[in-house]
N, C-alpha and C positions, 0 to 999 in steps of 0.2 A: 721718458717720452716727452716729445715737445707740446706743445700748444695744439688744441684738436684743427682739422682743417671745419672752416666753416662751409657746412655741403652747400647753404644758399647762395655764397657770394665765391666759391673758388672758381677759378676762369673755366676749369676745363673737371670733367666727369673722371676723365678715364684718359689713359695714357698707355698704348699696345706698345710691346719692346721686342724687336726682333727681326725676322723675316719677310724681305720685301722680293717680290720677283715678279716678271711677267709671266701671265699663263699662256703656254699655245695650247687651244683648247682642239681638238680634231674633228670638221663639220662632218663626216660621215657617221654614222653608227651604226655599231655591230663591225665595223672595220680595225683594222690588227693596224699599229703604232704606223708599220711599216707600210701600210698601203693608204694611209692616209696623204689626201693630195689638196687638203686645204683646212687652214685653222682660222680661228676666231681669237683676239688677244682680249686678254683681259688683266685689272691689277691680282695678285695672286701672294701666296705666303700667309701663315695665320694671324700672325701680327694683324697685316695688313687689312686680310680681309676682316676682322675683327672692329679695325677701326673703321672701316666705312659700315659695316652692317649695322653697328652702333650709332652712330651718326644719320643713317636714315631711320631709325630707330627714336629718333630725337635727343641722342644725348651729345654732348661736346664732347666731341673726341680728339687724341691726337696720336701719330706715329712715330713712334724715335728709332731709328734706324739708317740704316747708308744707301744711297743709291748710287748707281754711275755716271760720270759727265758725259754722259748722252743720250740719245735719243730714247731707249726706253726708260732711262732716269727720268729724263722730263716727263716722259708721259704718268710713271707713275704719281710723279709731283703736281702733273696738273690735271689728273685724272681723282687725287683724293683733294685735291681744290675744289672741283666741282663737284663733289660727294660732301662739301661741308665738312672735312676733316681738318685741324689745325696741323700746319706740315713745320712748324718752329722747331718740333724736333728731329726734320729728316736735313738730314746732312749728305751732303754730296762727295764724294769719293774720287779723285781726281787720276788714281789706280788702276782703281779695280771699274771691273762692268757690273752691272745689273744681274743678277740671278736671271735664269731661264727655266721654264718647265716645258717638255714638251709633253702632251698625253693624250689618249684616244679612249673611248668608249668601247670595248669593245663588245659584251654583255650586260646583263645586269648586274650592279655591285663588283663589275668586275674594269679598272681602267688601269690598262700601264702606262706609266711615268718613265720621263728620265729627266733627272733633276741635272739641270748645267749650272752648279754652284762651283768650281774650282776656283777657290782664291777669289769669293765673288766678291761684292761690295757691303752687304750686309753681313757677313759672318765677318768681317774688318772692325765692325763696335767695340771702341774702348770705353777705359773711365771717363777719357776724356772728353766724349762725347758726350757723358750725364751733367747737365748744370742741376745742381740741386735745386736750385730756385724754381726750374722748369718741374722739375718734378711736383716738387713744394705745391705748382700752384692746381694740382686737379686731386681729387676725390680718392683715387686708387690708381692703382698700374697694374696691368697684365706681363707677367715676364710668361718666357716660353721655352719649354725642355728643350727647342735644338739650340739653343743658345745659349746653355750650356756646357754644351759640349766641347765648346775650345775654349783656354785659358783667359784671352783676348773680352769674349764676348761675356763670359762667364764673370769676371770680375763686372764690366758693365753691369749687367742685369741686379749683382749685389750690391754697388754702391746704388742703383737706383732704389733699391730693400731699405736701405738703412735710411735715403735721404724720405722716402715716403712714411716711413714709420717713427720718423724723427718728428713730422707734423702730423703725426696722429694719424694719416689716412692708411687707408686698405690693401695688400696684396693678393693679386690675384694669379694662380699658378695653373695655366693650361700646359697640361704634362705633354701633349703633338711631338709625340714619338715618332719619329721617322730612324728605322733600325738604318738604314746606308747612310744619312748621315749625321750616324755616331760613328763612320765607318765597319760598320757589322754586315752592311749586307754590300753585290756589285751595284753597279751605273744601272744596270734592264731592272734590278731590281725593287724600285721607286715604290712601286704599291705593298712592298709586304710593310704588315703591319706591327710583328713584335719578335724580336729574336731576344730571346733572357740574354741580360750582361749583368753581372756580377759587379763589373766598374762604374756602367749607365745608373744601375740602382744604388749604390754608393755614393755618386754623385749627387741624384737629385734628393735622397731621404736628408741632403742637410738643407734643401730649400724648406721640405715641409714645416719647420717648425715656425720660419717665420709669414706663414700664408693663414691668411682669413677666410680666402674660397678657394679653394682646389678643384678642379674641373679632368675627367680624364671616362676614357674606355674600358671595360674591364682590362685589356691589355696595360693599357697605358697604368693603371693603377696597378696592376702588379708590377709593372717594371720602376714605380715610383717606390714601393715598399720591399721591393726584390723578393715577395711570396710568391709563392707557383698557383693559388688557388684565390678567387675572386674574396672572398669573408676573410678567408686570412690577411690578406692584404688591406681591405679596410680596418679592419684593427689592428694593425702593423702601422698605418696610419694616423690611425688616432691616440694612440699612443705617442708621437710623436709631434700632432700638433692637433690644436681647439678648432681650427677651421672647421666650417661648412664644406662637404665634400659630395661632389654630384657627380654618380656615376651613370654615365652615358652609355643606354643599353640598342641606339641602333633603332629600328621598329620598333622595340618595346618601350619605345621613351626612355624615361631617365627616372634613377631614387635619388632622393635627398637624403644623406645624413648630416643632423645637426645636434648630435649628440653623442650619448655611448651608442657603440656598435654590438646589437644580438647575433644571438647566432644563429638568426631569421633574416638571409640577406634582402626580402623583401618587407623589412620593418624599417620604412622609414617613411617621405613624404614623397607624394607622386602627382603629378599634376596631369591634368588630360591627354589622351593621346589621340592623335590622328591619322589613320590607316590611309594610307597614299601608296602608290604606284613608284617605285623605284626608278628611279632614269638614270642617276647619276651619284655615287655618295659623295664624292670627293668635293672636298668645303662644307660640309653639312654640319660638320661639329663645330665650323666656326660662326655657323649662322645662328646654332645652337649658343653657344657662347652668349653672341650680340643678343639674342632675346632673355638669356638668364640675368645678364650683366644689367637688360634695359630696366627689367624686374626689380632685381637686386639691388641696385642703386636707386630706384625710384622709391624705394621703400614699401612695394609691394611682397604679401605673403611670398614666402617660402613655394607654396602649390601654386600660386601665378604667376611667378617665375619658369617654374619649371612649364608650365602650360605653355607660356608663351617661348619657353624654348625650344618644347616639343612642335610648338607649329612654325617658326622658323627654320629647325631644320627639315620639316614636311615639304618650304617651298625650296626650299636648297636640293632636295633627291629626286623631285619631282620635273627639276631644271638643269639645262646643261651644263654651264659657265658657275663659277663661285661668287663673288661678288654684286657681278652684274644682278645677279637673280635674284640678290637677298631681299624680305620686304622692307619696305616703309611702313613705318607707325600707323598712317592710314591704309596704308592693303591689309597689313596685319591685323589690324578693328575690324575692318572689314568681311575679314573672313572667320572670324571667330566669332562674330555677330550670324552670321548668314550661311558658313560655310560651304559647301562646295557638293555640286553635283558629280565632279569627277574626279576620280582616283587619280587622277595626273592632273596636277594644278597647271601646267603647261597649257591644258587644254580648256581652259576654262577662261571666257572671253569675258567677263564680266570684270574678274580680277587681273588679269594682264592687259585689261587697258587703264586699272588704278594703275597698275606698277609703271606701264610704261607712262602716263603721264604725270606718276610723282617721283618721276629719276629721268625727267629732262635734261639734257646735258647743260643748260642755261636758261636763267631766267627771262624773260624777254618784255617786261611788264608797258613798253610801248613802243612801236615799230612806225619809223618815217621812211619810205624806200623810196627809190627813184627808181622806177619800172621800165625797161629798156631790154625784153625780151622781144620784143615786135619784128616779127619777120613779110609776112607780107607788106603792112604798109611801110617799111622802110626799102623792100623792092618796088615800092609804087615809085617813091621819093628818088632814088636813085635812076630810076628809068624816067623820068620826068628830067631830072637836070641833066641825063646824059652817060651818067658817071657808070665805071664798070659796078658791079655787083660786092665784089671781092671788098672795096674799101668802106662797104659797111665793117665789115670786122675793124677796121681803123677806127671808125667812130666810135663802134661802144665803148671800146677802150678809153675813149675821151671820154666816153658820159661816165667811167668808171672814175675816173681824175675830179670831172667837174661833183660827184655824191663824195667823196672822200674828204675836198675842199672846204667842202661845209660839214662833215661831220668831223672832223678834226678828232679825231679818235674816240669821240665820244657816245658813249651808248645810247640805242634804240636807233642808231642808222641802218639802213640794208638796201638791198638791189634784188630787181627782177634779171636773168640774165638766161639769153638761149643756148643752146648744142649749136644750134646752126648756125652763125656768127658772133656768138660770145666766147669762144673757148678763147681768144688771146682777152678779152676782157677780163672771164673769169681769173686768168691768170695775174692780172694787174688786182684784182680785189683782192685774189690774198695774200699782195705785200702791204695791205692798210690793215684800221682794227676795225672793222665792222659787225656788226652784230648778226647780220642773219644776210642769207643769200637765197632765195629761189630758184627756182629752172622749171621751164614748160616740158609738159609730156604731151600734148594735144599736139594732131594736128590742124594749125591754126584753119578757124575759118567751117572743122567740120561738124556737118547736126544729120545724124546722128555720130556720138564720139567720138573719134578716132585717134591713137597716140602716134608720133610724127615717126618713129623709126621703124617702130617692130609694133606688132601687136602683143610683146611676149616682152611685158615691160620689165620683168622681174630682170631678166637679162642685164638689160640697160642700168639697171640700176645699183648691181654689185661692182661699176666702176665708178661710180659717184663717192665724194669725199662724206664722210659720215653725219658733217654735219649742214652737209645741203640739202633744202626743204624743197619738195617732190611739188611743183604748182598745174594745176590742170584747171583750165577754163572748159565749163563745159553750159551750152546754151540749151537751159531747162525751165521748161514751164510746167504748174499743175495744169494748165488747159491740153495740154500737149497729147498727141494720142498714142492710145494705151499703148501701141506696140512700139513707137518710139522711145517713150515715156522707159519701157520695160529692157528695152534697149540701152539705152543709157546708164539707167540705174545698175543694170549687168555688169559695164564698163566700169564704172565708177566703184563699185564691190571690188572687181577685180583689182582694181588702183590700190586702194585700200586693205584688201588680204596682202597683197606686195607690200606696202608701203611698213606695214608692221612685220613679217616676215624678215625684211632685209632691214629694219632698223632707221628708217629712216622719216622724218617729220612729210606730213602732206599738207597744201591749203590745196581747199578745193574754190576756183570762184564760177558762180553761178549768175550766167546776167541773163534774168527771165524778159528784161523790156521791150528787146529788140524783138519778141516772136508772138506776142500776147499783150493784154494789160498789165501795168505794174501800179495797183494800190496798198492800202497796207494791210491786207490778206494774203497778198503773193506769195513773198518771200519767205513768212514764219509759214507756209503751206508748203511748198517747197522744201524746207530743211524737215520739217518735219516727216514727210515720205522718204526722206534718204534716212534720218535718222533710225524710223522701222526697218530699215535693210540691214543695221548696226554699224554702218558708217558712221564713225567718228572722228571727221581730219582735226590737225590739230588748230588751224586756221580756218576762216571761212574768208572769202574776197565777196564784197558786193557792192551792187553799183549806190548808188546815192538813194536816198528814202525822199517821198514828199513830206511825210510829217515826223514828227517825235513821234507819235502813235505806233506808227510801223516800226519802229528802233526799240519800243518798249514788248511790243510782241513777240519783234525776232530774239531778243533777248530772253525773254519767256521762255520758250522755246528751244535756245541754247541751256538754258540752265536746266531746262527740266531734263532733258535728255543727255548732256554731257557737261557737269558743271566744271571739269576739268579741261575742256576748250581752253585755249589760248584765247583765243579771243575774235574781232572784224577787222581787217582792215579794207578800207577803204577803195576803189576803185575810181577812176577818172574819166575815162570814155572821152577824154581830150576836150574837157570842159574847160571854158575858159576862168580866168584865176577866180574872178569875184564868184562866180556862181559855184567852183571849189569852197569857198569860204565860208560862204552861206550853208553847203552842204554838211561843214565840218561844223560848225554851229548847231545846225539841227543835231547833230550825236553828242550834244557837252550833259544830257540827263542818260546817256544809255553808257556807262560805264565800259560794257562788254564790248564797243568799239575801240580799237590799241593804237590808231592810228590808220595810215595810209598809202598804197603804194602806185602811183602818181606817173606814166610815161610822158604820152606827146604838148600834154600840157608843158610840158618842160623841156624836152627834149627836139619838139617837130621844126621850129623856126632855124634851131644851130645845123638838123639837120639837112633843112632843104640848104641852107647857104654855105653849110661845108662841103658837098656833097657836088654842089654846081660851083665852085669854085671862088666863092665870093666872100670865104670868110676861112680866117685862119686856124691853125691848132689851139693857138692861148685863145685864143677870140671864142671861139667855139663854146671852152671849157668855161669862159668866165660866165657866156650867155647861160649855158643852162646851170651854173652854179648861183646865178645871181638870182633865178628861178625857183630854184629849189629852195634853196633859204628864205625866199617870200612866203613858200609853203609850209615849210615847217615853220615857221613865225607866226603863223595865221595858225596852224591848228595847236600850235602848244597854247596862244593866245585863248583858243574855246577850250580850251582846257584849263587857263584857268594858270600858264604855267607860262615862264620866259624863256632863251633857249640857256644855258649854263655857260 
């Protein structure tokens, strides 16, 4: 054996080997494969989801496996980017396509699959896909029983054996038996879970002797030792290798064997369990997994291992999707500190708004936008010079050119942009790299709230790209009267159950000046009554503060109620630049401000003169680019920062 890996300085934890595919998951439930008329994708395979449930887990993880040169390739490649997975060892397949799963819910513990692996991209894993050096440089690897199963994949999986125990580190052996393919069962067949094979268990009893952690189902473990009976098979097992072996019993949690096997199959080690509501099983072992693994490598006991993998698979059955749903290290504390009023973790708002704001699809740690949503006053502007209505959609489009100019693909840029003449805009932003986009749902201009298409926003919003942020200006004051007040606040609920529902980020901005006083009582009064409603956008927009005082309040405020907020940005109300400047100076002690999202200050001069005919395309773009970059110069400046 070579030289041990050192755990503190190896790059990477763990290394999953195997199975990558996308999931189509079936949004209806209790519905039959066949009458399902809308899915949810998501990354999928146990490999895969192995290494991301690990990595929001907090360990360095990575995937070695194949995907296909296209479209759901990339997504899987840039779906475990933004999950923090190292992708050095996913290899692209210039052949074969990407695996497929299709599957539905159709009762409880009950979902049929159909696996579209023929000739896919990941079951194509050779030797030559292993660099041992890659191997060499993490802690342990997980190989995986369907990979296995063909000659091709199966040599992989071994040279990656030899090169990981060549430096000393860990093999870890998730047995994810899928009897159809080993070819045992048909294509409708996807959900059964063990057909005895005589050859399957032939097979894998030569893995076991060089694994350290063995992980499987009572099934799974018998078709690893080809026993018929669950005790027999654990000491058919251990007989054959030293590893630690953790049999996954489903609701009952899991035992630990790390030693001789009695013949008391509940003699061994058992970590807490958690009675949960079944929604879903499918990925729960592998959520299982990522919490044993987090354990196991962290050098926690044996029983806190297993705890923590009893409650990761708790929020895996209790949710629909695999992946998507697994915790992060802090929801997982979380709930094992506090846990849970309700038998379906689904249902429980406390924790699913940790989860959804500690698996953000991006970080966004400061936001300059050039805000060009404005529909009324840019009908004022065009009826004023003349101009038809229609070639507003031509200008945003410029103000899209003129923020791209200056952001030169660099991060913390974005844009405000409407339904109503932005859709050729929005179009031109996502051929730049921009970091974040907005869109109004308000009808501009109305008190009490009103959304500009439908009142039935959820609609509107399942054709929205996933990662565009839901903006809703709504004019509130605490003076306001109650049944206004209570009005609003209704609205703004409803924004907000949608907004988490269909998956998608909200700012909410609240400009109280224009209808009351605005001191520095207002505003932390104000969030704090939406706050009590359990609104939590992931933005807040507001207008400018008179002191530090009121920035240090509103901040208060945000942190005690939602300390996972994104954060303030900034509003402009078409102030002119110096009194901008000043404004962003007074936020350089309130952290919790990220920056600012800035229109007619920047935009209203190119518009009136393009508009009436007095100024051209490039003219236009330079004027409000020459603009914008004074802004963002001036507030990177109170910050303290230059631009890159």
């Amino acid at each position: 054996m070579g030289e041990a890996v050192d755990a503190k300085h190896a790059p990477l934890d763990i290394i999953t080997i195997g199975r990558a595919s996308v999931d189509l998951y079936g949004q209806q439930i209790g519905s039959r494969l066949e009458d399902i008329t809308s899915f949810a994708k998501s990354v999928g395979g146990c490999p895969a989801n192995i290494s991301v449930g690990t990595a929001r887990l907090g360990l360095r993880s990575a995937l070695l496996t194949r995907v296909g040169d296209e479209q759901m390739g990339r997504f899987i490649r840039e779906q475990l980017k933004r999950e923090g997975v190292c992708v050095d060892g996913l290899k692209t397949d210039p052949d074969r396509l990407t695996a497929l799963v299709l599957l539905s819910v159709e009762e409880e513990g009950v979902s049929p699959m159909i696996f579209y692996r023929s000739d896919c991209a990941d079951m194509a894993l050779s030797e030559d896909d292993i660099d041992e050096a890659f191997i060499a440089s993490a802690r342990a690897i997980v190989v995986t029983g369907t990979h296995f199963s063909r000659p091709n994949s199966d040599a992989a999986q071994r040279k990656a054996i030899r090169a990981i125990k060549a430096k000393g580190g860990k093999v870890v052996f998730d047995i994810d038996y899928r009897p159809n393919l080993w070819g045992l069962a048909g294509h409708a067949e996807g959900f059964e879970r063990y057909v005895k094979s005589d050859r399957v268990s032939a097979q894998l009893k030569t893995v076991l002797p060089d694994c350290d952690l063995i992980v499987g189902t009572e099934e799974e473990i018998m078709i690893a030792s080809g026993a018929d009976d669950c005790l027999s098979a654990l000491k058919t097992i251990r007989s054959l290798s030293k590893a630690t072996i953790v049999l996954k019993r489903g609701a009952m949690g899991c035992i630990v064997y790390d030693g001789p096997i009695s013949d008391d199959l509940e003699d061994g080690i058992v970590g807490k369990g958690f009675p949960i509501e079944v929604y879903n099983v499918l990925g729960a072992g592998d959520a299982f997994m990522s919490g044993f693994l987090r354990g196991w490598l962290g050098e926690e006991s044996l029983e806190t291992a297993a705890t923590w993998a009893n409650a990761c698979g708790a929020f895996a059955v209790s949710r629909l999707l695999c992946a998507p749903e697994y915790p992060t290290f802090e929801e997982l504390q979380f709930f094992l500190k506090n846990g849970s009023r309700h038998l379906a973790l689904r249902k429980d708002e406390a924790i699913n708004h940790i989860h959804w704001a500690t698996t953000r699809r991006r970080d966004i740690p400061s936001l300059m936008a050039l805000a060009c949503d404005h529909r009324i006053q840019l009908d004022d502007v065009a009826a004023k010079a003349g101009a038809d209505p229609s070639r507003i959609h031509e200008f945003k489009v410029l103000t899209v050119k003129a923020a791209a100019k200056v952001a030169g693909g660099r991060a913390g840029y974005g844009m405000l942009l409407d339904e109503k003449y932005g859709r050729e805009a929005m179009f031109e932003f996502a051929r730049h790299s921009f970091a974040w986009l907005g869109r109004p749902v308000e009808l501009p201009g109305s008190r009490p709230l009103r959304f500009e298409f439908s009142q039935d926003i959820g609609s509107q919003l399942i054709e929205w790209p996933v990662d565009h942020c839901i903006k809703c200006l709504c004019f509130y004051h605490p003076d306001d009267p109650e049944a206004l007040k209570t009005e609003q606040q209704q609205k703004l609920k409803s924004l907000f159950e949608a907004a988490r529902k269909m998956g998608r980020e909200l700012l909410i901005e609240i400009i109280a000046g224009k209808h009351g006083k605005l001191d520095d009582t207002t505003i932390p009064l104000a969030l704090e009554e939406l706050y009590a409603l359990d609104i939590k956008p992931d933005w807040w927009k507001l207008e400018p503060q008179a002191s530090a005082g009121a920035w240090a309040k509103i901040e208060a405020v945000i942190l005690k109620n939602d300390p996972w907020c994104r954060g303030i940005v900034l509003l402009g109300l078409e102030a002119p630049q110096d009194e901008l400047e000043a404004a962003f100076a007074a936020t350089a002690k309130a952290p919790i401000v990220k920056g600012f999202a800035v229109g007619r200050t920047i935009f209203i001069n190119a518009a009136e003169q393009w508009l009436a005919g007095k100024m051209s395309d490039d003219e236009a773009v330079s004027d409000m680019a020459s603009r914008f970059e004074r802004l963002t110069e001036a507030w990177l400046a109170a910050r303290g920062r230059k631009a890159a």
